[in-house]
C-alpha positions in Angstrom: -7.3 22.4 128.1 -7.1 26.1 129.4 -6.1 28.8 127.1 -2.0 29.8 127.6 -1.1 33.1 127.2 2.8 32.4 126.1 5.6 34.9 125.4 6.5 35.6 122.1 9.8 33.2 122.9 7.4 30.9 124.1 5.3 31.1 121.3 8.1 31.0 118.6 9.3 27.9 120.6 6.1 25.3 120.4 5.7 26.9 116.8 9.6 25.7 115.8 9.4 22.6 117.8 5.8 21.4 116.2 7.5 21.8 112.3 11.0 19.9 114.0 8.3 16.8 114.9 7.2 17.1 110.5 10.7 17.0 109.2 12.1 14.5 112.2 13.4 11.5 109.5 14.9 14.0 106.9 17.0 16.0 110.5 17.7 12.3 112.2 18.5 10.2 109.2 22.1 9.1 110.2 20.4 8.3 113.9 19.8 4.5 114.8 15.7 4.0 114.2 15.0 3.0 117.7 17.0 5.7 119.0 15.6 8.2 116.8 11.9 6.8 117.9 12.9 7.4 121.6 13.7 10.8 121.2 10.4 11.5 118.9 8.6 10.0 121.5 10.4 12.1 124.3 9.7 15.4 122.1 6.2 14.9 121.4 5.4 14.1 124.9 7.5 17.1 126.1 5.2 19.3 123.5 1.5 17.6 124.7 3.1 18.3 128.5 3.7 21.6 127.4 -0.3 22.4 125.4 -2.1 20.4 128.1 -0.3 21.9 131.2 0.5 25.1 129.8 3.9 24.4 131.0 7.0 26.5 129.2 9.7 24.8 131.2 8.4 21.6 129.0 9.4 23.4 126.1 12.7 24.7 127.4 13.4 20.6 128.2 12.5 19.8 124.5 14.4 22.2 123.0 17.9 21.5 125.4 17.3 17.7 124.5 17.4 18.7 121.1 20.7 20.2 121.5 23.3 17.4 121.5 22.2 17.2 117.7 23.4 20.0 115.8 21.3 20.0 112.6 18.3 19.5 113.9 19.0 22.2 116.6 20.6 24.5 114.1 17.1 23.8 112.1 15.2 24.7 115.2 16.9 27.8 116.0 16.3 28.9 112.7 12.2 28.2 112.4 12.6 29.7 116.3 13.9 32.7 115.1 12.0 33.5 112.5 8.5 32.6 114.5 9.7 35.3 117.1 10.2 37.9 113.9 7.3 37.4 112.8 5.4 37.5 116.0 7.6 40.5 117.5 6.8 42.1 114.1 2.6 42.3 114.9 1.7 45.4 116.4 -1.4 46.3 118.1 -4.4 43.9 117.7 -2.5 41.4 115.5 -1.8 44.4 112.3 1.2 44.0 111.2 4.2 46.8 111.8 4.7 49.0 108.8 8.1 49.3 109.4 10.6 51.3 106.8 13.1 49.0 104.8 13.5 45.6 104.8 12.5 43.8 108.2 14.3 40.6 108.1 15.1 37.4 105.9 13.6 36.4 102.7 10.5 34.7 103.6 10.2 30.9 103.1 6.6 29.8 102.0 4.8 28.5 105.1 2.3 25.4 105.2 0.1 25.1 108.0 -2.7 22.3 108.9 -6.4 23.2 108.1 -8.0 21.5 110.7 -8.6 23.9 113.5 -6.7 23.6 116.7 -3.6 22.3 114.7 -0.3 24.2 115.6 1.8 21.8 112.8 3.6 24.4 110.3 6.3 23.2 107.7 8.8 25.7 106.1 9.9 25.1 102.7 13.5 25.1 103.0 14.2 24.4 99.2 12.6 25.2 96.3 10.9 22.4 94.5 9.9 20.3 97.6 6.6 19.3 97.9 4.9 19.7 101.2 4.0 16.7 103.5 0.6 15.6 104.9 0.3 16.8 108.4 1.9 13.7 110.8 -1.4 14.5 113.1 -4.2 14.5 110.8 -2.7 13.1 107.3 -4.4 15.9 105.1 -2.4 18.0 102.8 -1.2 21.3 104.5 -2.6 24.6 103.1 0.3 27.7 102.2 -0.4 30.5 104.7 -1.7 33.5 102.9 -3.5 31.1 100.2 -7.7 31.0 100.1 -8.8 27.4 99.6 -11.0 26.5 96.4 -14.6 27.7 97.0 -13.9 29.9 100.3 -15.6 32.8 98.3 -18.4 31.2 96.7 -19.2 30.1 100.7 -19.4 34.0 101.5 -21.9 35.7 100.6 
């Protein structure tokens, strides 16, 4: 796979779209099973079209598929947005912007997959909730900003 270099809307597009394909039961609950299947299956090839082929009009198909159902494109919107904040909010060689005030919403706590390579990231959206396994690799995901047990004792 060749490296992409995507647009911050881009970007903030796979990232929202990867955490939808996480929380996919819990948004499409009141949909049929096989019909919510289908349209996993139409997603997730949609996203692997889009990594492997480096092609954004994959995600742009994804996320109008997505749109007919409005709590899961509300949801997607939302993680989308927030994604482009907190990429547009980077400045120069990936420090972020000390900007005056406050620069956007109240951050929700943010749990990525430890295994390199993976782009799945879940957003606590209530309090309480316990993070799933990552859907790829079924290990626990890690809160961003958190060191693991025994990172230190590796450095020395």
């Amino acid at each position: 796979m060749e490296s992409t270099d995507w647009t911050f809307v881009e970007e903030s597009l796979l990232e929202a779209l990867h955490s939808l394909v996480g929380v996919w039961d819990a948004l499409f609950d009141a949909l049929p099973s096989q019909e919510r299947d289908r349209l996993r299956e139409e997603i997730v090839a949609l996203l692997a079209e889009a990594e492997e082929e480096g092609d954004a009009l994959a995600l742009v198909r994804a996320r109008q598929r997505l749109q007919p159902y409005e709590e899961a494109y509300s949801w997607l919107e939302e993680v989308r947005e927030r994604a482009l904040h907190d990429t547009k909010a980077k400045g120069p060689g990936g420090m972020d912007a000390f900007l005056p005030g406050d620069p956007g919403p109240m951050e929700r706590p943010c749990y990525r997959c430890p295994q390199p390579g993976c782009h799945y990231v879940w957003y606590q959206r209530v309090a309480g909730v316990r993070p799933p396994n990552c859907p790829v690799h079924r290990c626990p995901l890690e809160r961003e900003g958190e060191e693991r047990e025994g990172d230190d004792a590796r450095q020395v």
